[in-house]
C-alpha positions as MATLAB code, in Angstrom:
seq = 'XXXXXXXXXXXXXXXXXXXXXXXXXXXXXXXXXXXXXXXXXXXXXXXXXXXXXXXXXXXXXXXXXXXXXXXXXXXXXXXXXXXXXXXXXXXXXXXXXXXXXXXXXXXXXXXXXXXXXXXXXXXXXXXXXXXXXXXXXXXXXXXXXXXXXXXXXXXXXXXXXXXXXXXXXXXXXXXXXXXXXXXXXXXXXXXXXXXXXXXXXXXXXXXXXXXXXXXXXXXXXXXXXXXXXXXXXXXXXXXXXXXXXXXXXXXXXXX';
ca = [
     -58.582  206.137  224.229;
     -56.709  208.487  226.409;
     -58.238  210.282  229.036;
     -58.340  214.115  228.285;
     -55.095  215.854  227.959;
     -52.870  213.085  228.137;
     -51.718  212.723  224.744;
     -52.872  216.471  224.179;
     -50.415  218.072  226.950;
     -47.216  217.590  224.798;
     -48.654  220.194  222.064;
     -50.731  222.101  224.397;
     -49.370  225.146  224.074;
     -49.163  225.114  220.857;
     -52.717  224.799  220.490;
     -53.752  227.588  222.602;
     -51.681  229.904  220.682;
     -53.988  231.900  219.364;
     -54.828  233.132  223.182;
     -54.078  236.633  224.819;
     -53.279  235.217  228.081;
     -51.300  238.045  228.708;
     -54.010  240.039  228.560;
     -56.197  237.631  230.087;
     -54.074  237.623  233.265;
     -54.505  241.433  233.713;
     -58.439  241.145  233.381;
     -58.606  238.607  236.144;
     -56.076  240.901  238.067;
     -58.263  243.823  237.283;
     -61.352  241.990  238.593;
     -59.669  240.801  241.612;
     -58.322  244.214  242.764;
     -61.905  245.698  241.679;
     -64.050  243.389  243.959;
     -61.382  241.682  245.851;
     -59.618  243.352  249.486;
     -56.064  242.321  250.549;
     -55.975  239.452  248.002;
     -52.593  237.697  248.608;
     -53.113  234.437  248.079;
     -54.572  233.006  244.588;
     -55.747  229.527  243.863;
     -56.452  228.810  240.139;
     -58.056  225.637  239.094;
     -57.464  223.897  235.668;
     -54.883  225.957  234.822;
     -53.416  223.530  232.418;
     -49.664  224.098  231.577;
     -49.826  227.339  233.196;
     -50.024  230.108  230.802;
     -52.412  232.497  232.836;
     -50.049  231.970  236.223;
     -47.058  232.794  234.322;
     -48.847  236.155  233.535;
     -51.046  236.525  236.266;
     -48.706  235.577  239.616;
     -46.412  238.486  239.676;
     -49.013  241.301  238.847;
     -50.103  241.359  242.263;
     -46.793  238.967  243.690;
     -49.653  236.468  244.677;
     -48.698  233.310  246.949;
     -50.043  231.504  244.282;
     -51.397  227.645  244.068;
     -51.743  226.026  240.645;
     -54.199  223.100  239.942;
     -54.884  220.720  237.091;
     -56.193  217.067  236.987;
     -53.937  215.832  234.415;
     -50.821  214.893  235.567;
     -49.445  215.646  232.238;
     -50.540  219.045  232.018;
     -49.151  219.345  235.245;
     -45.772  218.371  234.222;
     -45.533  221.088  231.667;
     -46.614  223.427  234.043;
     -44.034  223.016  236.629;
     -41.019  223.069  233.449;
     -42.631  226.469  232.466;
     -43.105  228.083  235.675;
     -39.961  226.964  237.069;
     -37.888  228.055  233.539;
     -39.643  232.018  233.856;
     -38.463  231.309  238.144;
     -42.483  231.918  238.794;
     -43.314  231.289  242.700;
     -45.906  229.088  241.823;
     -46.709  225.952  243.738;
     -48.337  223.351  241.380;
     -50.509  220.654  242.707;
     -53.074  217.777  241.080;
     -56.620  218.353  242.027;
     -59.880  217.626  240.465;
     -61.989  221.104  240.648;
     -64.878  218.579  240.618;
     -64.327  217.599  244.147;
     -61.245  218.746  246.142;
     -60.657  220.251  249.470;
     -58.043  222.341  251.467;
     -55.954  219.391  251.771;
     -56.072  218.134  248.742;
     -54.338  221.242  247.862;
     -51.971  221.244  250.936;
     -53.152  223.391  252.633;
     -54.301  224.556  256.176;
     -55.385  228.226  255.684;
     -58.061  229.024  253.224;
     -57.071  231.370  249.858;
     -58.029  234.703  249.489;
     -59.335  234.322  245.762;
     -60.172  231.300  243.245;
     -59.949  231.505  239.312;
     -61.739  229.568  236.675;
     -61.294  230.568  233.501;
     -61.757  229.490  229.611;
     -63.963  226.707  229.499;
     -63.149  224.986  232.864;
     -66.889  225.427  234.152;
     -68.291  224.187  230.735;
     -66.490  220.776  231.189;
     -69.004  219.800  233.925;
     -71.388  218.841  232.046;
     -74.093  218.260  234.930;
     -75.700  220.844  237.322;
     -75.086  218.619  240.095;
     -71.171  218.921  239.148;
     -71.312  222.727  238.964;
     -72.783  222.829  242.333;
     -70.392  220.560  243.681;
     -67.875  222.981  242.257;
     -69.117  225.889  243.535;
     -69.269  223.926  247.315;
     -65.652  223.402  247.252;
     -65.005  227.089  246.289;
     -66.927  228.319  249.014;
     -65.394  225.994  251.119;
     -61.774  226.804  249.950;
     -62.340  230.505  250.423;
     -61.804  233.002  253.121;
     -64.826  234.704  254.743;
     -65.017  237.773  252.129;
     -62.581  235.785  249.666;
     -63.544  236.136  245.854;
     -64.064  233.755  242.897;
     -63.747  234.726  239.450;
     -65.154  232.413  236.961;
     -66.298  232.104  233.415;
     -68.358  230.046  231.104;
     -68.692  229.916  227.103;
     -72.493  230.555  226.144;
     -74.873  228.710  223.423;
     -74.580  232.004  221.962;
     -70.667  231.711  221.347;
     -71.254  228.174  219.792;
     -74.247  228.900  217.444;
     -72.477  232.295  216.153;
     -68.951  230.401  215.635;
     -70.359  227.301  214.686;
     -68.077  227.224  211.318;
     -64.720  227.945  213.062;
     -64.507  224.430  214.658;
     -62.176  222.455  212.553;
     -58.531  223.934  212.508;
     -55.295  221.501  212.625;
     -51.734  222.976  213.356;
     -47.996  220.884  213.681;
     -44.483  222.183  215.101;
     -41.567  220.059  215.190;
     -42.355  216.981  217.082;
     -46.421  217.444  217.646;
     -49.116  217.804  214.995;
     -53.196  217.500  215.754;
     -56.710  217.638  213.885;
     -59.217  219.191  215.844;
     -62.783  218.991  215.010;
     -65.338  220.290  216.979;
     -69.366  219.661  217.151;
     -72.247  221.766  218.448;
     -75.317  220.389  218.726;
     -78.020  222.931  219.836;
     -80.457  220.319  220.695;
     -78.284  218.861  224.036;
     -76.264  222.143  224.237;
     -73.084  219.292  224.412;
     -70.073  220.749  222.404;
     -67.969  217.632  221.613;
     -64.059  218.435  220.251;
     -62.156  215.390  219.010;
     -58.391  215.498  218.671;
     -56.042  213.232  216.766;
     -52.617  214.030  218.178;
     -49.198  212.919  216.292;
     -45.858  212.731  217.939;
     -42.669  210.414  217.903;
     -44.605  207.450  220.266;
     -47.511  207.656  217.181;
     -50.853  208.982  217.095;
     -53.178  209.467  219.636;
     -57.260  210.418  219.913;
     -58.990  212.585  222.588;
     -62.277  213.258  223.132;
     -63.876  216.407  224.538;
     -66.987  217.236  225.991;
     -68.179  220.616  227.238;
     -71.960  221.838  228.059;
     -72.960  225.490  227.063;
     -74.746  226.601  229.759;
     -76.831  229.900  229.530;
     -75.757  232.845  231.793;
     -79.419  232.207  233.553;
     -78.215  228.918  234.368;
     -75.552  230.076  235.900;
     -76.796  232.743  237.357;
     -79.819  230.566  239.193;
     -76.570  227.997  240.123;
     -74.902  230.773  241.892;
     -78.211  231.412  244.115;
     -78.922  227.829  245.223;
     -74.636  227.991  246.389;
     -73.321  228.985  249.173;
     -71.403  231.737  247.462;
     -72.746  235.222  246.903;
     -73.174  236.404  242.978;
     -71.077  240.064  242.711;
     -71.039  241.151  238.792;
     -71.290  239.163  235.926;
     -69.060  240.764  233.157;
     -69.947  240.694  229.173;
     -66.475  238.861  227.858;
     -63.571  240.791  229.306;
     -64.763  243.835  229.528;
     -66.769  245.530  232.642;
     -69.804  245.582  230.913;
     -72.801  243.856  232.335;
     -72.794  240.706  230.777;
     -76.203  240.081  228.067;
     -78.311  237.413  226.835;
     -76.036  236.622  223.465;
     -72.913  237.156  225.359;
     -70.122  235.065  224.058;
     -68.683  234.718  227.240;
     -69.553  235.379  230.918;
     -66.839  236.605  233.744;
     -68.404  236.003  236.861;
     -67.413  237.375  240.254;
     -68.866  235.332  243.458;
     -67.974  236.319  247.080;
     -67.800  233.750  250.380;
     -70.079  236.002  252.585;
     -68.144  237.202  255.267;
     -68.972  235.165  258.697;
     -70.060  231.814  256.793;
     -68.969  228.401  257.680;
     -68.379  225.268  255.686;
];
């Protein structure tokens, strides 16, 4: 079995077309201008084939840094980004574990993004807290991270909207996806056509409540600033469906 997104990068897009990224892009632009100072340089991990840094890198002109694990995804990002002439540099990393030079780097950014579902793939706390470590660690003193997570909420109240299939002209998939409120483990299986055959993926996501991450946030190094009820600037609730969170580097902290 492929590992995640391999076979599932060639019809990517496809499958996320249902998303606003558009108007995703100008929330997280909104957020960082709204808790963010003299933000010029944007890191965004797992940003897939790069729909939210097409939208998101010329709102603000960012010196901008894209990140996925999968090589494939990758791929498809760089085409894109390079066909709308987006000055986006595009680099593998693992948001599990990576570092300034991982990402080629010597100066820290000014802001990190994490958005749709990336922080529900670690599926351990000891992951998100690893995550969160790196951020910090990535970050400028004063340097911002925006990040959000799906709730148990948004899986018990869809829980009947998880098996959809779609094709275009050389990619077709089944998705069906699994909540089980016991383990909180959300478990999406794909079988992916295309002209080399037919392929199977397996996803696996944790629902972590906004407490969770909340008490996450406290243990890090990082500093909590808002936590937003879906994309909107309300405080985010209990039965929120999704969570924006903004974190801040304190200014004067060290690695």
């Amino acid at each position: 079995m492929p590992a995640p997104y391999d076979a599932l990068a060639a019809g990517y897009d496809a499958v996320m077309a249902h998303v606003d990224y558009e108007h995703w892009a100008l929330y997280v632009h909104v957020l960082l201008q709204r808790h963010g100072s003299d933000i010029e340089t944007v890191l965004e991990l797992g940003g897939g084939t790069g729909s939210l840094a097409l939208h998101l890198q010329p709102l603000g002109d960012y010196e901008y840094v894209h990140t996925d694990g999968s090589a494939a995804m990758l791929q498809r990002a760089r085409e894109k980004l390079a066909a709308a002439d987006r000055a986006v540099q595009c680099v593998q990393a693992d948001f599990r574990d990576f570092t300034l030079a991982d990402l080629d780097r010597d100066a820290p950014v000014d802001a990190v993004v994490l958005v749709y579902d990336g922080l529900n793939y670690l599926t351990e706390d000891g992951e998100v807290a690893s995550l969160f470590r790196c951020v910090h660690d990535v970050l400028r003193p004063g340097g911002v991270f925006v990040v959000d997570q799906s709730t148990p909420a948004n899986s018990e109240d869809n829980a009947d909207a998880f098996v959809d299939e779609g094709a275009t002209d050389d990619f077709a998939y089944v998705r069906e996806s699994h909540y089980d409120p016991e383990t909180r483990r959300q478990v999406t299986t794909f079988e992916i056509t295309t002209g080399d055959g037919t392929a199977r993926e397996t996803h696996i996501q944790y629902a972590y409540t906004p407490a969770e991450i909340r008490d996450l946030l406290a243990a890090s190094p990082l500093r909590t600033v808002a936590a937003y009820d879906g994309r909107t600037l309300d405080a985010a609730r209990t039965r929120s469906h999704r969570v924006h969170w903004v974190a801040r580097r304190p200014n004067g902290s060290m690695p």
